[in-house]
C-alpha positions as CSV (number, residue, x, y, z in Angstrom):
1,X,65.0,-45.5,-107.3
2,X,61.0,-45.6,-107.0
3,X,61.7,-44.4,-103.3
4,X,63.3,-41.5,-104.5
5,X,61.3,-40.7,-107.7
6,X,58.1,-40.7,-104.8
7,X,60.0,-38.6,-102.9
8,X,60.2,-36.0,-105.4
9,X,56.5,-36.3,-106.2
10,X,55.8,-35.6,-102.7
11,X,58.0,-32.9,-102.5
12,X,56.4,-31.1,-105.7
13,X,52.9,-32.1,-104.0
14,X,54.2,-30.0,-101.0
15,X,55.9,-27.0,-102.6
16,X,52.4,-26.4,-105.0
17,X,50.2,-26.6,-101.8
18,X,52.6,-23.8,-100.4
19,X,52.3,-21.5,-103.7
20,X,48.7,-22.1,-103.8
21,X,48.6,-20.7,-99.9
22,X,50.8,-18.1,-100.6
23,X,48.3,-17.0,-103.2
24,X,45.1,-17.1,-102.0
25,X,43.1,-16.3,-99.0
26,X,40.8,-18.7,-97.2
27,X,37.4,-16.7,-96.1
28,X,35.6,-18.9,-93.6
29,X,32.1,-17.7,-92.8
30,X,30.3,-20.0,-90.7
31,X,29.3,-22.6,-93.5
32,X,31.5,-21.2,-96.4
33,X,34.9,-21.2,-97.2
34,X,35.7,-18.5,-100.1
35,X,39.2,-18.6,-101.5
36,X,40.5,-14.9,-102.7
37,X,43.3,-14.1,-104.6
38,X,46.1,-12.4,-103.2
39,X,47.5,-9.2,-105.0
40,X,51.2,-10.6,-104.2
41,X,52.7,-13.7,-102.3
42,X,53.0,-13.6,-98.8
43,X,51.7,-15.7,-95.7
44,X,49.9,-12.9,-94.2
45,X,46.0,-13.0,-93.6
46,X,45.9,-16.7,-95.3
47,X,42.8,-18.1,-92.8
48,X,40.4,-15.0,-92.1
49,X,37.2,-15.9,-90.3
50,X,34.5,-13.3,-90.8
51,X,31.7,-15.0,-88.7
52,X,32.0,-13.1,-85.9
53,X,34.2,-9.9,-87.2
54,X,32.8,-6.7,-87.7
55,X,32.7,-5.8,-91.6
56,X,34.4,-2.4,-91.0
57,X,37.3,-4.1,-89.1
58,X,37.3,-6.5,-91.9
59,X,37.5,-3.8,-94.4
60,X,39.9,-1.9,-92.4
61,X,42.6,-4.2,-93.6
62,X,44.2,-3.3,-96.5
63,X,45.5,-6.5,-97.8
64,X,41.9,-8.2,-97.7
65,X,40.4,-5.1,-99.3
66,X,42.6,-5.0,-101.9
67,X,41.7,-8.8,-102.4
68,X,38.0,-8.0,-102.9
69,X,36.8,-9.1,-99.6
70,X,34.0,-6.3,-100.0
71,X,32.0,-7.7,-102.8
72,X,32.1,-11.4,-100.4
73,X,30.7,-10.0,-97.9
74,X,27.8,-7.5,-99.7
75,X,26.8,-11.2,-101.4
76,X,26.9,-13.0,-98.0
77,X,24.3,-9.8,-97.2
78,X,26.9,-8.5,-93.9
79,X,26.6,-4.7,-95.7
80,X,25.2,-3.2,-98.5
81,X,26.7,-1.9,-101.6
82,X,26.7,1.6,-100.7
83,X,28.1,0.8,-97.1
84,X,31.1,-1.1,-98.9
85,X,32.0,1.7,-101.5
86,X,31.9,4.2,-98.2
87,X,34.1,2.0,-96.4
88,X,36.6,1.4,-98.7
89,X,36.5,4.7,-99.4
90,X,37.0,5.8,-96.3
91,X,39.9,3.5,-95.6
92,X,41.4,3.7,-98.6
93,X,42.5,7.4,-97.8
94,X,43.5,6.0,-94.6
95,X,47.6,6.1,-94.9
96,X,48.4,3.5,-92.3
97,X,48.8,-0.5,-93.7
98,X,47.0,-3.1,-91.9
C-alpha cells in the first residue's frame, strides 16, 4: 500500500513539474536564469539562451515578446527602452508568427 501511495506522490511530483514548464519560460543569460510566464501552455520556447542572441532576433519572436522578454533584457542593459518599444513595434505589425 505505501509502495503505491509513493507512487502516486511521485507521479503528482512529476505532472506539477510538467505544468510549471508548460507555463513558464526559462531565460538563461550567462549567470541568470529568469523564469517568464507564458501567455498559454505549450512546450514551445521553454529554455531560451540570450547570451549570445541578438536582441532583435530575440524580439523577433512573438511568443517571448508577448511574455515580456523586452523589459528582461532593457534591465540586463542588452538595449535601451526606446530600442525595445521600436522593436516591438516594429514586429508587432509584422504578420508572420515565430
Amino acid at each position: 500500500m505505501w509502495k503505491k501511495i509513493g507512487q502516486y506522490i511521485l507521479l503528482a511530483v512529476f505532472g506539477i513539474f510538467g505544468y510549471f514548464l508548460l507555463s513558464h519560460h526559462v531565460i538563461y543569460s550567462g549567470k541568470t536564469i529568469k523564469l517568464l510566464k507564458k501567455s498559454n501552455l505549450t512546450s514551445a520556447y521553454t529554455f531560451v539562451s540570450v547570451s549570445k542572441t541578438s536582441a532583435e532576433s530575440i524580439l523577433r519572436i512573438d511568443t517571448l515578446r508577448e511574455a515580456g522578454i523586452g523589459d528582461f533584457l532593457v534591465a540586463m542593459g542588452r538595449i535601451s527602452k526606446a530600442k525595445k518599444e521600436f522593436l516591438e513595434k516594429q514586429f508587432d505589425s509584422d504578420p508572420v508568427y515565430y
